[in-house]
N, C-alpha and C positions, 0 to 999 in steps of 0.2 A: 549256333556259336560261330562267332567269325574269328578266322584264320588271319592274323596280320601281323604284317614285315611294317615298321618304320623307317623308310628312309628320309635323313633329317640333316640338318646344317645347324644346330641348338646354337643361339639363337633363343631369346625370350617366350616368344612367342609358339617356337618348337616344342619347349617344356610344358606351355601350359597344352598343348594338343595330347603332348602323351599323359600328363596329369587325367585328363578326360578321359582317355584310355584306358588307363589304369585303374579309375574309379568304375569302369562297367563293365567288371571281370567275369560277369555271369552272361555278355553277350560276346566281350572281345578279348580273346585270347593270343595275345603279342608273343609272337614265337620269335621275335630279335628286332635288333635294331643293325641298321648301315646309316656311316655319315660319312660325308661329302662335303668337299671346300664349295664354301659358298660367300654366305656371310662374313666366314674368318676361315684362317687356316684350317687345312684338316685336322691338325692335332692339337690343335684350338677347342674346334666343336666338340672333338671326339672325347676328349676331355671334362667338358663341360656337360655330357650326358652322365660319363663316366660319372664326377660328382655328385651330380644330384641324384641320381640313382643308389648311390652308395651311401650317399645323408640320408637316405630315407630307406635304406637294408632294403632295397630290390634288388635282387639276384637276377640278372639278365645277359644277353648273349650281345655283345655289339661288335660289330665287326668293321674295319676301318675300312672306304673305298677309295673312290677319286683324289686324288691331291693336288687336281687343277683342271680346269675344263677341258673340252677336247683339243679347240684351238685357240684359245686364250688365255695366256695369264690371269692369278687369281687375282680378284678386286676385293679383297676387305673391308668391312663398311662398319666402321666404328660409330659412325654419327645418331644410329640407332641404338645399336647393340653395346658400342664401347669398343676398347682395344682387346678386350679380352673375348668377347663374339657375348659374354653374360656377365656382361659388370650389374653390380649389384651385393648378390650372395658376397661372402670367402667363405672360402671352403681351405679346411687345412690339412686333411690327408682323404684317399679315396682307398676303397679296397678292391673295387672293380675295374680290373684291366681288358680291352679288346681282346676276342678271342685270337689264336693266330691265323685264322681263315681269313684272306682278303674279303671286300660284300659282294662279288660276283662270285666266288667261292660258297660263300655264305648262302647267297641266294639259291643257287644253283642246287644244293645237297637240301635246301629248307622245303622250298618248293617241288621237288620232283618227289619227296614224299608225302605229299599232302594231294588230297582231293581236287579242294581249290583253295586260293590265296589269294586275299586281299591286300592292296599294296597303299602305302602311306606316302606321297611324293610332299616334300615337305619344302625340299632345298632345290640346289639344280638338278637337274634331271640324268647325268652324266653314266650315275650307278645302273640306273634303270634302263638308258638306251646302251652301254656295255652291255647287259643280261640280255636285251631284245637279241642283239648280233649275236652273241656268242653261243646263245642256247633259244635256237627259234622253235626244235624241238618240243618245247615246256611251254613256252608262253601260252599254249591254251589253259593251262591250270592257273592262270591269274584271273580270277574272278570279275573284277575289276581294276584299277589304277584311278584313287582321288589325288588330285595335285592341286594346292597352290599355287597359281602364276597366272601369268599372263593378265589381259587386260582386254576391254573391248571394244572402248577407243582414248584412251588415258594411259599415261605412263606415271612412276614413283622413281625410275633411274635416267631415261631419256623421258622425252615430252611422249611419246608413246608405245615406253617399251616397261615393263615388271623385270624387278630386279633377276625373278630366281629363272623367267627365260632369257633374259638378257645374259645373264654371266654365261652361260651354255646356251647360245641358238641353235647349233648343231644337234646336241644332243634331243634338244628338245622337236626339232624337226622329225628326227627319227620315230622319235618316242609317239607321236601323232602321227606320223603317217604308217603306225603300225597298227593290227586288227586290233588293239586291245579295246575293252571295254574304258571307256574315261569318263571322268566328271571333272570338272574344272571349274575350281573356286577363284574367280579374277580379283583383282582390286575392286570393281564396281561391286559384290556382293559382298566382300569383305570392309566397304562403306555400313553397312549394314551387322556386322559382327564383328560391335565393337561394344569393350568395356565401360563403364564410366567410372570415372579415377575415384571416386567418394566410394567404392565397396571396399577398398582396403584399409579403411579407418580404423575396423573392430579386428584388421588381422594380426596388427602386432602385439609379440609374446602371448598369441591366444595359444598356441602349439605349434611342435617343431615344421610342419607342414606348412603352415598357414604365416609363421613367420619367415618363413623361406619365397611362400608366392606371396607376402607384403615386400619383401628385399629385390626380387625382381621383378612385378610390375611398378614396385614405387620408383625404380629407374628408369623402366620401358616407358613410363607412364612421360617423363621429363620430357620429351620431342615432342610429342603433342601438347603438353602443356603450355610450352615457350612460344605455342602458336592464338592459346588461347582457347584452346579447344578443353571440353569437359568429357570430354572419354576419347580413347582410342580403338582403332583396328586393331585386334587379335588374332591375324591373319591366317596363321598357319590350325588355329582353333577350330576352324570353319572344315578341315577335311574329318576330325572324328566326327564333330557334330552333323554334319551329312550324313554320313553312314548310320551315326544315330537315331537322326529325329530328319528324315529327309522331308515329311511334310511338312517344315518350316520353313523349309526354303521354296525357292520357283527360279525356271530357266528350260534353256531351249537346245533341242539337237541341233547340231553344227558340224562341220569338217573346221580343223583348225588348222590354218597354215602358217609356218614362219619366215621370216623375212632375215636371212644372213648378212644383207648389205651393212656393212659397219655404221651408215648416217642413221638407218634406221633399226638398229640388230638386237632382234629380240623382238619386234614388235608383231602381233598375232593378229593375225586377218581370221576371222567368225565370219566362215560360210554359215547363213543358217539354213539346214537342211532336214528335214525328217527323218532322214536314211545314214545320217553324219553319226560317226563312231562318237561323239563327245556332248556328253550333255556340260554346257555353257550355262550354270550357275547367275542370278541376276538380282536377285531376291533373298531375304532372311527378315523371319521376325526378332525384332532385336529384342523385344524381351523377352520371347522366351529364350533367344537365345542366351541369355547373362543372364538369366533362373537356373535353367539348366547345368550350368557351369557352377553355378554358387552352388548348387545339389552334388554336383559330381565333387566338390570340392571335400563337403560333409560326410557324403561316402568313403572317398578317399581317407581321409582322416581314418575313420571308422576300422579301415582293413589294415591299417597300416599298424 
């Protein structure tokens, strides 16, 4: 059974990661969630986890973190997400509020009672290099650290920078040039783990679940579509399904390093090294990855 923290910025593509989570409760046992400004404000996201968790009667532990990077103002990125970080749904009351522990609080009392802990980097990085400084004591009990970001020679916010190291390069420096175990799901793999917009045909009014993820991929789904494109990246999808089904993916050890200069900030230099703390992601089988998902979806249902 694995031990995992969510740290996330919800964000469309956040939900359907912990959706996938949630459906494989007999291997992953989510002891809470932390969220971080990223996509949208913090109490945007925080909000927006709050919700859908609360539509769907999960009882869970979220604990609010970051409410801006370390040295930059936050950047909101509607043009995916919408103004709300998950246009889509409404949602008209929640019953699940943040605990009152900050997530470096949170993490700090979650982790130091555990064996070891798996960590969920979903958003910036900001919550998880606060925890590195502040408690270097513990970081041996993280198991590993999977993160969405970076890139490995492509950019989606600069011409070669990933949004979620871009908004935090500081942080995200840290966060890499720490011992931790990492896997890192780039943009280039996440080419590869992507939906196609025709599976949510049969979701609407099939059940409260399934009509909830027809409401928010049929939105996510919009920016790809305007391009012409017949599916989408599911980005943030790609860290459970790693931990899941890692022999569908393929990639290589590396040192990652980051670049703070403002022209190019955010963008991730992929030493590749045998001996590199960070397995660099490069590969995914796309069907089974989007089988897998429509399975976990059915499951989900199932428990809910």
């Amino acid at each position: 059974m694995y031990k995992v923290i969510i740290d996330c910025d919800p964000g469309h593509d956040d939900i359907m990661a912990i959706f996938c989570a949630l459906a494989n409760k007999e291997k992953i046992d989510i002891l809470g969630y932390t969220t971080v400004c990223g996509n949208n404000l913090l109490d945007k996201v925080t909000d927006n986890l709050c919700n859908v968790l609360s539509f769907l009667n999960i009882e869970a532990m979220v604990a609010k973190g970051a409410h801006k990077p370390l040295f930059y103002d936050s950047e909101p990125q509607p043009i995916a997400h919408g103004e709300s970080g998950l246009d889509g749904p409404v949602f008209t009351y929640s019953n699940l509020k943040p605990i009152n522990l900050n997530a470096n609080d949170f993490l700090y009392n979650t982790i130091s009672k555990e064996e070891k802990v798996i960590l969920f980097g979903l958003g910036p990085l900001t919550n998880i290099a606060s925890f590195i400084q502040k408690h270097p004591d513990i970081i041996s009990k993280i198991d590993k650290l999977i993160i969405m970001g970076g890139s490995i020679y492509k950019g989606n916010i600069l011409e070669e920078s990933e949004f979620n190291i871009y908004c935090d390069p500081h942080s995200a420096k840290i966060v890499f040039d720490s011992s931790l175990d990492i896997i890192l799901a780039p943009l280039e793999v996440c080419d590869f783990c992507t939906l196609h917009h025709n599976i949510i045909e049969d979701f609407k009014d099939k059940s409260k679940l399934f009509q909830l993820t027809y409401e928010i991929l049929e939105f996510y789904f919009r920016y790809s579509k305007r391009k012409g494109d017949i599916k989408s990246p599911v980005f943030d999808l790609a860290v459970p399904m790693y931990l899941l089904h890692p022999e569908i993916f393929e990639g290589k050890n590396a040192f990652v390093d980051i670049i703070l200069d403002q022209d190019k900030r955010g963008k991730t230099i992929i030493n590749y090294n045998e001996k590199g703390n960070t397995l660099v992601l490069d590969k995914c089988d796309n069907h089974l990855f989007e089988q897998y998902f429509l399975n976990d979806l059915n499951t989900l249902e199932k428990l809910l």
